[in-house]
N, C-alpha and C positions, 0 to 999 in steps of 0.2 A: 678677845685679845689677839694680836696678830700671829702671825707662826712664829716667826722670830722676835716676839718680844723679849726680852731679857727676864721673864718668869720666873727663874731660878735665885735670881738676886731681888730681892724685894728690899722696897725702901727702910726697912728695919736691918734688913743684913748687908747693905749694904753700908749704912751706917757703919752697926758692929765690926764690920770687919775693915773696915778705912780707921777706924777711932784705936781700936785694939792696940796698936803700936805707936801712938804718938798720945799718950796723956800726958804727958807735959805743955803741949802744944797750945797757944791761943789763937780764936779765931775772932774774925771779925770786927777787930780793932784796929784804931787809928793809932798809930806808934810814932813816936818821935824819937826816932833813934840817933842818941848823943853816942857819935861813934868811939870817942878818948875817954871815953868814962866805962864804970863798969856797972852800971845801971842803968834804968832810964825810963821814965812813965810811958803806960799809952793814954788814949784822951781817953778815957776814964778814971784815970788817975792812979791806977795800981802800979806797983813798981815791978819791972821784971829785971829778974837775974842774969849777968852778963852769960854769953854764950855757952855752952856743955863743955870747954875744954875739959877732957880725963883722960889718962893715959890707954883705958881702953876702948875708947871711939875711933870710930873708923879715920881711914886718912883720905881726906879730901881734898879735889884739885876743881879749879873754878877754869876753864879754859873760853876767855874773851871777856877776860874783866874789866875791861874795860869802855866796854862799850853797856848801852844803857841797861841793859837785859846784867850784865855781867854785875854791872851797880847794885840792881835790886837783888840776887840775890847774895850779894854782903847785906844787905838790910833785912832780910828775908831768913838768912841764917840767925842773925842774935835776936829778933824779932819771936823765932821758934823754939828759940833752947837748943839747937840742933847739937849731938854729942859728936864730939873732932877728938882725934889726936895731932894731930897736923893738919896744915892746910897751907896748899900750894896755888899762888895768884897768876896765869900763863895769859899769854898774848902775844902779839905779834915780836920780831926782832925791834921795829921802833918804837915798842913800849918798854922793851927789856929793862931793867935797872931803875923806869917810877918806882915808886912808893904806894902805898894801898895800905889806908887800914883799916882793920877790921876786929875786931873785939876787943879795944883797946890796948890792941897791939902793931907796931908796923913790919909790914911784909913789901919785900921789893919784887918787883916784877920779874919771872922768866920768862925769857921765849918757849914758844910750843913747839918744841920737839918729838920726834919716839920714845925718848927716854924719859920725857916728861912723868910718865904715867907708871914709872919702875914702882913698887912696890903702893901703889894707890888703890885705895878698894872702890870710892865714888868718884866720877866724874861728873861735873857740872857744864854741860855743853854749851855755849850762846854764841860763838864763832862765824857763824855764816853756812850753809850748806856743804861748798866747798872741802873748808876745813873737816867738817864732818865727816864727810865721806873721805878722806885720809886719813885722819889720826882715831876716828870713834874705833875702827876696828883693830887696831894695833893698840889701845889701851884694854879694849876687850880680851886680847888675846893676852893682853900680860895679864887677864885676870880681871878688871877692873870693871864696875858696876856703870856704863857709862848713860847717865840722863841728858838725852838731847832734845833744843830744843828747834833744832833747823829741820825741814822736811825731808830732809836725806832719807829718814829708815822709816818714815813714818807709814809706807805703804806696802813695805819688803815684808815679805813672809818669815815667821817667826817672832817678827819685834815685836813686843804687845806697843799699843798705844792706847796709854790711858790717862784718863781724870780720874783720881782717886777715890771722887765722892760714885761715882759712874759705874764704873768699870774694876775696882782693883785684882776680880778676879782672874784679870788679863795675866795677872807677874804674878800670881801665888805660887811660882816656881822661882822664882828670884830672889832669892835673899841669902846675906853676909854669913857665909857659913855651910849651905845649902850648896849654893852652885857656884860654879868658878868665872865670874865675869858675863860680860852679855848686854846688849843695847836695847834700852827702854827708850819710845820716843814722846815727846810731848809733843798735843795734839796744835795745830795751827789756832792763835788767841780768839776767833772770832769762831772755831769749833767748839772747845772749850767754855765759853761765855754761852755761846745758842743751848749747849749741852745740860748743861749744869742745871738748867731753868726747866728742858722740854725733856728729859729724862725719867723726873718721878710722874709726868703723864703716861708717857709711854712705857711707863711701868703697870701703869693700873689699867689702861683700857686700851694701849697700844696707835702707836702713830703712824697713821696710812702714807700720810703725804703733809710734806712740811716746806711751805716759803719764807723764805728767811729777806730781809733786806737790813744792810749795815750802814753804821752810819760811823766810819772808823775812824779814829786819830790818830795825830802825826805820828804818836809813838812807836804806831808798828812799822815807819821805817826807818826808826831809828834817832839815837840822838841828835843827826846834824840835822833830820828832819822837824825835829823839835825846836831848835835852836832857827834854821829857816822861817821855820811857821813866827815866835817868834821877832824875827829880825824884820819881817815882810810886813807883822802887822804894824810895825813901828815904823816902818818904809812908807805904809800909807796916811796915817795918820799925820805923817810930818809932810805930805804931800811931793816925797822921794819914789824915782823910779824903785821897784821892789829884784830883790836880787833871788833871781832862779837857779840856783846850784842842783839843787836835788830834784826837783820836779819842774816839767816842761809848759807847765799852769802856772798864774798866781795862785796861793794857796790860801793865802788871809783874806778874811768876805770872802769865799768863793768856795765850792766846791765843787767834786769830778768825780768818774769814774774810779777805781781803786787802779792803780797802777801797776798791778799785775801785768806779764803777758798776757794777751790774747791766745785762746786755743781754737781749733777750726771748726767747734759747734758754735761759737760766737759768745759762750761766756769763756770769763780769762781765770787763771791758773787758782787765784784764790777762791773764787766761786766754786771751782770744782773740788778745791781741795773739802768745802763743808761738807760736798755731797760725797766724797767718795769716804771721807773720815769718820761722817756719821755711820754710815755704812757698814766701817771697820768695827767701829768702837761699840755698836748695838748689835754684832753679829747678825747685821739684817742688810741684806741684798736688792732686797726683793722695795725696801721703804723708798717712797717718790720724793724726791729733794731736787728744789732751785731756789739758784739764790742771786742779789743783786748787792752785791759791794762797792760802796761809794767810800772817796776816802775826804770830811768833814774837817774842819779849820778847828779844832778841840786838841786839848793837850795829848791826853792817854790814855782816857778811859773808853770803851769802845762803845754806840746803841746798836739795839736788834731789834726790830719791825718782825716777830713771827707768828707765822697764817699755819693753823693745824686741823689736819683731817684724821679722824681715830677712827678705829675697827668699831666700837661701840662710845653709844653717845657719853659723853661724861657733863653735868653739870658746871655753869662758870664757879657756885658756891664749893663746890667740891674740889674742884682744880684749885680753887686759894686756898683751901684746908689743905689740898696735898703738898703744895706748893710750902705752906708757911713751917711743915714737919719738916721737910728737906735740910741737908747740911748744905752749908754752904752759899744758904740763900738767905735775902732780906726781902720782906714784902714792901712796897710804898703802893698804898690802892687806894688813893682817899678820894673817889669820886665828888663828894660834896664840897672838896675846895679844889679840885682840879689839882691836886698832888701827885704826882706818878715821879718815876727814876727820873734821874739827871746824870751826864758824866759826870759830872763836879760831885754827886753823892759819892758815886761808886770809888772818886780819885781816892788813891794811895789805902784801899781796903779792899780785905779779904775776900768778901763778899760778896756774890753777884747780887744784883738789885734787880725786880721784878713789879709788873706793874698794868694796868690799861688791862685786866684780864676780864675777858669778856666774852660773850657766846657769838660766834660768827652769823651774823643774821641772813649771811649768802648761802647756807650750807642750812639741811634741812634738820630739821629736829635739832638735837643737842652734838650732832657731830661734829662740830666746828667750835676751834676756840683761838682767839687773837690775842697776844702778852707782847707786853715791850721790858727789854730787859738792856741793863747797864753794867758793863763789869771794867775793871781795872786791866789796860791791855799787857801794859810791862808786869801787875802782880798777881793775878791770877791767872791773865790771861798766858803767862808765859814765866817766871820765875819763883813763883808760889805753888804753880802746880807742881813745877820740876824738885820744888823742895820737900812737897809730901810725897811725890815718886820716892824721894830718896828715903822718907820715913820710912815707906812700908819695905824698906830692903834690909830695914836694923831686926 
């Protein structure tokens, strides 16, 4: 196993201690959530209970609800059971005064102010960078638990940055009652999705070196890149010029580079950010990571292309038995009909999807192993995690 493997957390305790505070919780369902009602099936047909409203749940504030990340988690809160006593809907001064609702209740919009966060215990970040690095630390300081989900703190010393299923023992200092305030960050969506999958390897026989290639959708930039993607495919189809608001490409039939900044070793911002986040998040330095981020004409769900090199050889049969105990994961491996992940499985669920798992036949003996994996970029990739951050703080 490598020096820095995560050794101390094992796929059993890791479990245990992600699950320990949210048994109410469901996982890896498809939910249609009827927001004016106070019930409502998942696609399995069981009915869940409208949201934890009780007078002694924490008070939550959602800051950029309005934008797509901000949507999923109002779906992602009644979806969980999550316990509230309040809950405050913030965003910009030209949202101020919408409407938003959410547990069958309506809530009008405030702007985000300092005083937004006066007596709030959780924050839910989704604002932008900017915003973060303003107001995350001045809700911290009145006290308040703040889960972000922009890169602002993500590499700042002291913030833990975790996936739940991964890491929780990053904030075992963090909780409602325990410590007064503090910024948790959530990790970049295509961190999170690569993580979730290559974590319980790198638990059992440790990961040398890991290449990653994405294959991401509109959704990580955002609604109006959503709405773009699209308007464009509709532009072409009708055999209309296609309208470029948000990206300097067509975006429909086509894809690109991911539209990060470039940095001066010649991969751009979000590439680095897997490599240095993996980094953080496996308290391992020393692990070889590169990666290649394409941004794909797909709604939201994000693929992963990853190549793994371990300290000791591990079996392909064994990586799908470790793989298939993991929380958090769905296996799709059905070599004999040619079935593996699709965005379209992973859309609007829990769940990362995992698949193509195979022995690398370039890498000698059994040290190499290739999996392709699909996860949800607005719901686990980014407002689903931020919502079990917020579990393990009750």
């Amino acid at each position: 196993m490598a020096a820095c493997a995560p050794a101390s957390l094992s796929l059993a305790g890791a479990r245990a201690a992600y699950a320990a505070p949210r048994s109410r919780a469901t996982f890896g369902r498809r939910a249609a959530v009827a927001r004016s009602s106070s019930s409502r099936r998942t696609g399995s047909g069981a009915v869940m209970v409208r949201a934890g409203k009780t007078p002694d749940g924490p008070r939550v504030a959602i800051a950029g609800i309005t934008g797509a990340v901000g949507q999923e988690f109002i779906r992602v809160l009644v979806e969980r059971n999550f316990p509230y006593s309040e809950m405050k809907m913030l965003a910009s001064a030209r949202s101020a005064g919408k409407e938003v609702e959410f547990d069958g209740e309506t809530y009008v919009i405030e702007e985000l102010t300092a005083e937004s966060f006066d007596g709030v215990d959780i924050a839910l970040f989704s604002a932008g960078g900017s915003i973060s690095k303003t107001f995350g630390p001045i809700a911290a300081e009145k006290g308040c638990f703040v889960v972000d989900n922009s890169s602002a703190f993500r590499m700042t010393e002291g913030v833990p940055l975790v996936i739940p299923e991964v890491n929780p023992e990053a904030m075992a200092d963090f909780k409602l009652g325990k410590k007064k305030g503090g910024i948790i960050a959530n990790p970049n969506c295509s961190t999170i999705i690569a993580l979730m999958a290559v974590t319980p390897l790198h638990r059992a026989v440790g990961v040398k070196r890991m290449i990653a290639s994405t294959y991401q959708a509109a959704s990580g930039a955002g609604a109006m890149a959503m709405a773009e993607l699209e308007q464009q495919t509709k532009e072409v189809l009708a055999g209309e010029p296609v309208t470029m608001d948000i990206f300097p490409f067509q975006y429909a039939f086509n894809l690109f580079s991911h539209n990060a900044p470039m940095t001066e070793n010649g991969y751009n911002e979000e590439e680095m950010k897997m490599v240095k986040e993996t980094q953080k998040i496996w308290d391992c330095n020393t692990v070889e990571i590169a990666a290649t981020c394409i941004r794909v004409p797909v709604m939201r769900a994000h693929a992963e292309s990853i190549n793994l090199t371990f300290e000791t050889e591990l079996d392909e049969n064994d990586a799908r038995e470790l793989l298939s105990k993991a929380a958090g994961l769905t296996i799709i491996d059905d070599r004999a009909n040619n079935r593996f992940p699709t965005p379209l499985d992973a859309t609007n669920m829990d769940n990362v999807y995992v698949g193509r798992i195979r022995q690398d036949i370039s890498q000698p003996g059994k040290t190499g192993l290739e999996i392709f994996v699909c996860g949800d970029q607005i719901k686990k990739g980014a407002a689903l995690n931020a919502v079990q951050i917020a579990e393990l703080l009750l």
